[in-house]
FIVEX-474899 format. One record per atom (N, C-alpha, C): x, y, z. Coordinates in steps of 0.02 Angstrom, whole numbers, always signed. Example, Ala and Ser with C-alpha at 12.3 -4.5 7.8 and 13.67 -1.06 7.14 Angstrom:
east  north  up
+660  -284  +390 $
+615  -225  +390 $
+660  -165  +390 $
+642  -112  +354 $
+684  -53  +357 $
+645  +2  +394 $
end
This chain:
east  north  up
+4054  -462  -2001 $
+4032  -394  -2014 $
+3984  -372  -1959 $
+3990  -307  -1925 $
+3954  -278  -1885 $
+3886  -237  -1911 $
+3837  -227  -1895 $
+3809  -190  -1912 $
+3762  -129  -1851 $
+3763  -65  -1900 $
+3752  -19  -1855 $
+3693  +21  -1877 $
+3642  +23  -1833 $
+3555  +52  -1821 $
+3543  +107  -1799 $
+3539  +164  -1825 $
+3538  +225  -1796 $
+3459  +234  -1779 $
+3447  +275  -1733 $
+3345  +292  -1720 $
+3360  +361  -1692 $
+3321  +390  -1749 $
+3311  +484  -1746 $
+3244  +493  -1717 $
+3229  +540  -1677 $
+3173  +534  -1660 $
+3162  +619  -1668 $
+3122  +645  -1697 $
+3099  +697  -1730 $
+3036  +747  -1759 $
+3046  +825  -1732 $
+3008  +843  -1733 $
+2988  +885  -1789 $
+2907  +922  -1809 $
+2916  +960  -1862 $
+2929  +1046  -1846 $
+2991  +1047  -1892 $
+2985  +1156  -1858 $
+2939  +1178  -1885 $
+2931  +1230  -1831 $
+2883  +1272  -1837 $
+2885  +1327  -1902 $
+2807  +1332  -1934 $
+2814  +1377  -1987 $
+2845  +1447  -1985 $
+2837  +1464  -1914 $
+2874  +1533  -1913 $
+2941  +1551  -1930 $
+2977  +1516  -1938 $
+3040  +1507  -1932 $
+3053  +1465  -1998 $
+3032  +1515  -2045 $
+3010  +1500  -2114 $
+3089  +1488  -2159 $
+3151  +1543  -2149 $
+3217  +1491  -2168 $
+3233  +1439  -2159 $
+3219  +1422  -2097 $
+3247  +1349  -2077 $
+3198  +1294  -2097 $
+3150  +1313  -2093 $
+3063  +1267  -2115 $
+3097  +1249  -2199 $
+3133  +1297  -2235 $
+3127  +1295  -2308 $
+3200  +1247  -2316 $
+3245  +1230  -2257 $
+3304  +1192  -2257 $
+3268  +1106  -2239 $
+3254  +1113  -2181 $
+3235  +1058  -2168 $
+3188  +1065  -2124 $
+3129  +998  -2142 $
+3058  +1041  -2102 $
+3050  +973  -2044 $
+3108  +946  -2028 $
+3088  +907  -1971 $
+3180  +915  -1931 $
+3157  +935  -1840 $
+3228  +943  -1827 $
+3233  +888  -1765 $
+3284  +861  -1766 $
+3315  +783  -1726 $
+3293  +825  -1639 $
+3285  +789  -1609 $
+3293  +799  -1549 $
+3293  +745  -1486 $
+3298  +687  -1520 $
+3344  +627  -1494 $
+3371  +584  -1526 $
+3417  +550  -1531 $
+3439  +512  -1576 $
+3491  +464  -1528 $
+3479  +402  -1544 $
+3530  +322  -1516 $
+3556  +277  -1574 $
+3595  +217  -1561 $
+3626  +168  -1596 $
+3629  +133  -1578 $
+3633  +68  -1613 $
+3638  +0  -1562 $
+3677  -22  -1623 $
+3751  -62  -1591 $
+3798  -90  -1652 $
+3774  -175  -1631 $
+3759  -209  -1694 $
+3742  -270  -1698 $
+3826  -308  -1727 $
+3809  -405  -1703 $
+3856  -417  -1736 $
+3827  -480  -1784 $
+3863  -514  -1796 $
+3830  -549  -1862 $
+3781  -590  -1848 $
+3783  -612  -1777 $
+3741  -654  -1753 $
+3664  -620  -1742 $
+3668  -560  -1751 $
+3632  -509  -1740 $
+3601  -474  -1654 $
+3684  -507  -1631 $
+3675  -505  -1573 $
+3701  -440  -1541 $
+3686  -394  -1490 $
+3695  -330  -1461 $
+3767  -321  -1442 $
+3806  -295  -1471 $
+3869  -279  -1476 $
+3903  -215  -1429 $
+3864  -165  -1458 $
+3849  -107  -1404 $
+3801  -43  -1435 $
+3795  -2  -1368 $
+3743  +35  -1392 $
+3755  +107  -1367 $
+3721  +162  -1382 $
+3736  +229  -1382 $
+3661  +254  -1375 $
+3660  +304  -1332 $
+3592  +352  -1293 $
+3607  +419  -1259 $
+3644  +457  -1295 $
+3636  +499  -1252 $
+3577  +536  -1214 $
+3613  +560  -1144 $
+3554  +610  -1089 $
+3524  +650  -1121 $
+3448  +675  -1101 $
+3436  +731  -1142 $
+3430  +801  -1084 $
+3424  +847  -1110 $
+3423  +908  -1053 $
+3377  +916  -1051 $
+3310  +909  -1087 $
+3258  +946  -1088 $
+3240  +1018  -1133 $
+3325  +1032  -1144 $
+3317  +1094  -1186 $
+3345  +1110  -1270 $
+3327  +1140  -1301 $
+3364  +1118  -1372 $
+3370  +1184  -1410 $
+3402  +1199  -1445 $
+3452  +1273  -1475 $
+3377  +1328  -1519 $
+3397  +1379  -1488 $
+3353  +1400  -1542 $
+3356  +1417  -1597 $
+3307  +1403  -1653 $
+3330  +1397  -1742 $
+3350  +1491  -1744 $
+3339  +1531  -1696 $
+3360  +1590  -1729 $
+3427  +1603  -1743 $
+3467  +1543  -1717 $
+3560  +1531  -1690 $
+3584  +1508  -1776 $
+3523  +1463  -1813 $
+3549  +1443  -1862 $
+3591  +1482  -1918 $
end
């Protein structure tokens, strides 16, 4: 059996943007995986690039 580790790394929205604050009040803005195998040894892994830039909640 494989096993798979996700890591969100995350921020809190801003109160202004009080619909989306009332959906969810923390929004992802990196996130990786690392697939383990039973040995608990590194199988493979996932990171995407980041741009530096991220959507604005008014799009939501």
């Amino acid at each position: 059996m494989a096993w798979v580790f996700m890591d969100l790394e995350m921020k809190p929205v801003d109160r202004q943007f009080r619909r989306q604050w009332d959906i969810c009040r923390q929004e992802v803005i990196e996130f990786g995986a690392v697939k383990l195998g039973e040995d608990l040894a590194e199988i493979d892994s996932f990171r995407p690039g980041t741009s530096g830039s991220r959507a604005s909640p008014t799009r939501w």
